[in-house]
C-alpha positions in Angstrom: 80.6 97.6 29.1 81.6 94.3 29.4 84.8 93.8 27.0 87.9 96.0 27.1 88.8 97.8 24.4 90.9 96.0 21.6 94.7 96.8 21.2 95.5 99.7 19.6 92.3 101.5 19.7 91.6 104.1 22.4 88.5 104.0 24.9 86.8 107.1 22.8 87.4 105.0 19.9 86.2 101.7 20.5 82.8 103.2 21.6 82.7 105.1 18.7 83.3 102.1 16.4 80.6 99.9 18.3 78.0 102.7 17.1 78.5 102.7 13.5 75.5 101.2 12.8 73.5 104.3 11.0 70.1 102.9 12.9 71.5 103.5 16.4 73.5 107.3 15.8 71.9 110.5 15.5 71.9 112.3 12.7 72.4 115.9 13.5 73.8 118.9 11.3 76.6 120.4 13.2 75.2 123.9 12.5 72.4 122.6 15.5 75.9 122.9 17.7 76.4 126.1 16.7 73.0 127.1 18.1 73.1 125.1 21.3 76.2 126.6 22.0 76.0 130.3 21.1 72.7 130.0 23.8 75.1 128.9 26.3 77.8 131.3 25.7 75.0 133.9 26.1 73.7 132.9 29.3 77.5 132.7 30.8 78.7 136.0 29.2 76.2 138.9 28.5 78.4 141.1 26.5 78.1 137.9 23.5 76.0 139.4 21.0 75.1 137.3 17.3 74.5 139.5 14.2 73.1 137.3 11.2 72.3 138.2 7.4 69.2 137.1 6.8 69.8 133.5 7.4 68.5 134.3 11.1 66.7 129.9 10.9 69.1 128.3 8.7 72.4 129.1 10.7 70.4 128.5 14.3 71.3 131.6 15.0 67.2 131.7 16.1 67.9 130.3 19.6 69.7 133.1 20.8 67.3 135.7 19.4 64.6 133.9 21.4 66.8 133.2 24.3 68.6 136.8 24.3 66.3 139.2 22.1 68.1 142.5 23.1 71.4 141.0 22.1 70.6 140.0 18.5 71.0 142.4 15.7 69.3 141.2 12.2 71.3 143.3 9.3 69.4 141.9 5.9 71.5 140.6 3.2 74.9 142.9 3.9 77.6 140.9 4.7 79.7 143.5 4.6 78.5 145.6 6.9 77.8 142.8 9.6 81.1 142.4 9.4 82.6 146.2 10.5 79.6 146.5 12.7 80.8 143.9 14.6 84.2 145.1 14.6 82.8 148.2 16.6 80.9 146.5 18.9 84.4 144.5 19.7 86.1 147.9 20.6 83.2 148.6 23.0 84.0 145.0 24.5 81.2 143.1 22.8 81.8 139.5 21.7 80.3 139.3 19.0 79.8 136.5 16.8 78.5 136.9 12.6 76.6 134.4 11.2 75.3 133.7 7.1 76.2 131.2 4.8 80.0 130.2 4.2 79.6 131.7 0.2 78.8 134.7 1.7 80.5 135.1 4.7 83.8 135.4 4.5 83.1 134.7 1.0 81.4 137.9 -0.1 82.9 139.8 3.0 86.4 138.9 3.0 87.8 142.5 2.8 86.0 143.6 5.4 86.8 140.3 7.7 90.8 141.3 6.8 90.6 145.2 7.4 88.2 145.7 10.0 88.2 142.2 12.2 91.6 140.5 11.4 93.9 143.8 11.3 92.8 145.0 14.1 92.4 141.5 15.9 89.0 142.3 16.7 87.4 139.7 19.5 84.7 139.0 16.5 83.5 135.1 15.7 82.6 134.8 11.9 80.6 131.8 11.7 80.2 129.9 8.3 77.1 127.7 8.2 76.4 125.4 4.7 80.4 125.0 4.3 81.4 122.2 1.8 79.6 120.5 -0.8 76.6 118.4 1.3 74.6 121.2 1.1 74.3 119.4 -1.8 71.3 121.2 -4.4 72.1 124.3 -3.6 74.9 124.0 -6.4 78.1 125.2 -6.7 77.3 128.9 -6.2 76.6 128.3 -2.4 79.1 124.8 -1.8 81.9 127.0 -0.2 84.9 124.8 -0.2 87.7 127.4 -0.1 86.7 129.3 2.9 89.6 127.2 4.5 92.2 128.1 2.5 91.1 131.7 2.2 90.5 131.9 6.4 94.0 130.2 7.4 95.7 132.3 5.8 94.5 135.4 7.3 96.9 136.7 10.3 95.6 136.6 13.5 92.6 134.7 12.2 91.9 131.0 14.4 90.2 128.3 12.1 88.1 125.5 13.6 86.2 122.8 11.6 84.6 120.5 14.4 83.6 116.8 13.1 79.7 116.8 14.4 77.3 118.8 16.5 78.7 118.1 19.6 81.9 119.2 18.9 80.1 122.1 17.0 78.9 123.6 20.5 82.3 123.4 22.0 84.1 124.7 19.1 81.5 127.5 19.7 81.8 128.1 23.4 85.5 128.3 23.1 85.4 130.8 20.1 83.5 132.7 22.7 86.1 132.1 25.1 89.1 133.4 23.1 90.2 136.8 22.7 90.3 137.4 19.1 89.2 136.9 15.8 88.1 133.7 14.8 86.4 131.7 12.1 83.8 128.4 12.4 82.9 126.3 9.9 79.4 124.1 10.1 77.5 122.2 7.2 73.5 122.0 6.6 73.5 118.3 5.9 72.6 115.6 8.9 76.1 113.6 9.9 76.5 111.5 12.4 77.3 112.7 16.4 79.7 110.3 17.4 81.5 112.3 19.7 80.4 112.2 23.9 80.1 115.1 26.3 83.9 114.4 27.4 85.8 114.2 24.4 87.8 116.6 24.6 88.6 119.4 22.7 90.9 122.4 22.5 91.3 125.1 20.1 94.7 124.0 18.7 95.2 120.8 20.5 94.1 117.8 17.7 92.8 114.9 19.1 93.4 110.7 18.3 90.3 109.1 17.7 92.0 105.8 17.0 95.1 104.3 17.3 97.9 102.9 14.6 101.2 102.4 13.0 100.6 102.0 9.3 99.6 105.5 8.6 97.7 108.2 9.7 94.5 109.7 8.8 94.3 113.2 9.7 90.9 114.6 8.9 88.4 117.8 9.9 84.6 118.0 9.8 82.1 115.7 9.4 84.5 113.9 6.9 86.1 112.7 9.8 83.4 110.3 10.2 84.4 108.4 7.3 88.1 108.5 7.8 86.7 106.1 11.4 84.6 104.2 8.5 87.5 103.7 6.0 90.1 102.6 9.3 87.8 100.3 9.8 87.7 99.0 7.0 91.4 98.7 6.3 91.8 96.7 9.6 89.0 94.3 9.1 89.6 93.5 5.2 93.2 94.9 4.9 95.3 94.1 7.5 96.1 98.1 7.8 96.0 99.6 11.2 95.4 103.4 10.9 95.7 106.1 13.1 92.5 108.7 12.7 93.7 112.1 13.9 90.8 114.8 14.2 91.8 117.9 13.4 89.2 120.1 14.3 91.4 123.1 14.0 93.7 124.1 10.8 94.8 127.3 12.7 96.3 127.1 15.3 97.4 123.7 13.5 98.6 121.0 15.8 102.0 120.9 14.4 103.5 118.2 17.2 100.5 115.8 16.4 101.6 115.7 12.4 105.1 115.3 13.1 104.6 112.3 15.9 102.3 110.6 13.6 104.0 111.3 9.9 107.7 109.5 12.5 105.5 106.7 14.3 103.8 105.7 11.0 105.3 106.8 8.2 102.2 108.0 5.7 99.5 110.5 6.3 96.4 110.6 4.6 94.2 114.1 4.8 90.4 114.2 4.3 88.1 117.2 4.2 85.1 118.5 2.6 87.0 121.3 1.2 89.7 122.1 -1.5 92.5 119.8 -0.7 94.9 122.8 -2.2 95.3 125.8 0.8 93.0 124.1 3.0 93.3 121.0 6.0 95.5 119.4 2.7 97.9 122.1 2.2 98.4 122.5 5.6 99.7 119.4 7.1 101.5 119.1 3.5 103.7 122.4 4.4 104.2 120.7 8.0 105.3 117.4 6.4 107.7 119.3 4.0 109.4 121.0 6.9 109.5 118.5 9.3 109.4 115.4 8.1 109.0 114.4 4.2 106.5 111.1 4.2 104.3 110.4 1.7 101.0 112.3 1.5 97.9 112.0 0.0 95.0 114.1 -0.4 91.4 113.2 -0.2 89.6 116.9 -0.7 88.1 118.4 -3.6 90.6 118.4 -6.3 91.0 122.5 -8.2 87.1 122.0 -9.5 83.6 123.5 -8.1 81.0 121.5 -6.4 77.9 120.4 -8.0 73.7 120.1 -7.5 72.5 116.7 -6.3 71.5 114.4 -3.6 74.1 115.4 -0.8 75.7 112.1 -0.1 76.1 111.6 -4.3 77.7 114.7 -4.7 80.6 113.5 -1.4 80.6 110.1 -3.9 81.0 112.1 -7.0 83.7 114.8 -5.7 85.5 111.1 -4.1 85.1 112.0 -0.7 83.7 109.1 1.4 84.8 106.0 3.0 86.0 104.1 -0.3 87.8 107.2 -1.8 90.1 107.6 1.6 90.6 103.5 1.8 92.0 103.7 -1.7 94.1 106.8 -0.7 95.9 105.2 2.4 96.4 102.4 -0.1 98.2 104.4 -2.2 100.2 105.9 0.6 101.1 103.0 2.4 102.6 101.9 -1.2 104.9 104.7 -1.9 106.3 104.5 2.0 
């Protein structure tokens, strides 16, 4: 690398901004992470064990079977049972991570996630593949975009949303890591891996993928993606320099991160591919009101359910791409 990075823009950044060209990224669904990693996590630890519901292909939950077939228990469709099962196996000191789709788990198993996992603060991982609304025909009944909201409220329950499939793996190798219940959210959909073996990441700790002082864009998932489009955009054809925080986890949320930025630039914008009301949105906007009151705005789905269709028009129907979060800093910047 020849030239140095530009000013205001950290090193992670600036590489990550010279490969925004869609021809020269990969396009990889973060649930691939999720696979990669639980692999790893079994080789290191052999008390990890992965339950799944039927869904044993679609939430790359296969790798471990064929990696670690005497540590993978297939339950059918019963959600509800993978989940207390799994709370046993954590009192005999398994690690055991759950694996279906988001609608169904902790969407159909909820009670059983709050009773027999987060009551007891059971060392189980609930993971949550097809989260959000890119899983795009599937329709509404399987688009789980309150699984947030519904998760971070739960005591003792951790919530981590990485941004692509890297970060998906290390998400997962630290869920493994942690004692305690804990909940990860993946998508079906290709998105871009933009992240490098070294960025970092920490459950709790957010981290600054670029640097600014006109506002802040705090964002989780593969949403986060676009947030580094729409910056982008607001510098080149703007003037606006923002600040793109990912927030990979809503719980522990990274409470000194929101208040720095919300004092150093005086507007926060939050993205996610989830309801904006409970979720990464509500969040950082029960921070804000407690800390320090700037103006917020919300670029999530807005108190309605998802729809069937192309997955990149359904994002551009429910307004949450690039354009959608350049108007919404806009709008921010004009009320500061």
């Amino acid at each position: 690398m020849t030239k140095k990075p530009q000013t205001g823009i950290n090193r992670e950044a600036y590489l990550v901004r010279h490969l925004f060209d869609p021809d020269k990224l990969i396009q990889t669904p973060t649930r691939n992470g999720y696979g990669e990693g639980l692999v790893e996590a079994g080789g290191k630890n052999t008390q990890v064990m992965v339950l799944c519901a039927d869904l044993t292909e679609s939430t790359r939950s296969l790798a471990f079977k064929q990696a670690f077939a005497d540590r993978f228990v297939q339950l059918g469709v019963s959600e509800q049972s993978m989940a207390s099962i799994a709370a046993g196996m954590a009192i005999t000191g398994k690690v055991p991570f759950i694996s279906s789709y988001a609608c169904f788990s902790p969407g159909r198993n909820w009670e059983q996630i709050r009773t027999t996992i987060a009551l007891q603060d059971s060392n189980v991982k609930i993971a949550g593949a097809h989260a959000g609304v890119s899983v795009g025909p599937d329709g509404a009944t399987h688009q789980m975009i309150e699984d947030i909201a519904i998760m971070r409220v739960m005591p003792n329950m951790r919530v981590m949303v990485p941004c692509d499939s890297r970060e998906t793996k290390k998400a997962t190798l630290a869920a493994a890591g942690i004692q305690g219940p804990c909940y990860l959210r993946f998508a079906r959909e290709k998105s871009p891996v933009f992240t490098t073996e070294k960025t970092p990441f920490r459950c709790g700790h957010a981290e600054t993928f670029r640097f600014g002082n006109d506002l802040t864009i705090i964002a989780a998932g593969p949403l986060v993606y676009e947030a580094l489009l729409a910056a982008q955009s607001l510098s080149v054809d703007h003037g606006m320099e923002a600040r793109v925080i990912n927030m990979h986890t809503i719980k522990p949320l990274d409470i000194n991160a929101i208040v720095k930025a919300a004092k150093e630039t005086g507007a926060i914008v939050t993205v996610e591919e989830a309801q904006a009301a409970g979720g990464l949105g509500g969040a950082v906007a029960e921070t804000l009101c407690q800390f320090v009151p700037v103006p917020l705005e919300r670029v999530g789905v807005q108190d309605r359910f998802g729809e069937s269709g192309d997955s990149r028009e359904v994002l551009e129907a429910l307004e949450l791409t690039a354009p959608s979060i350049i108007e919404a800093a806009k709008r921010a910047i004009k009320r500061k």
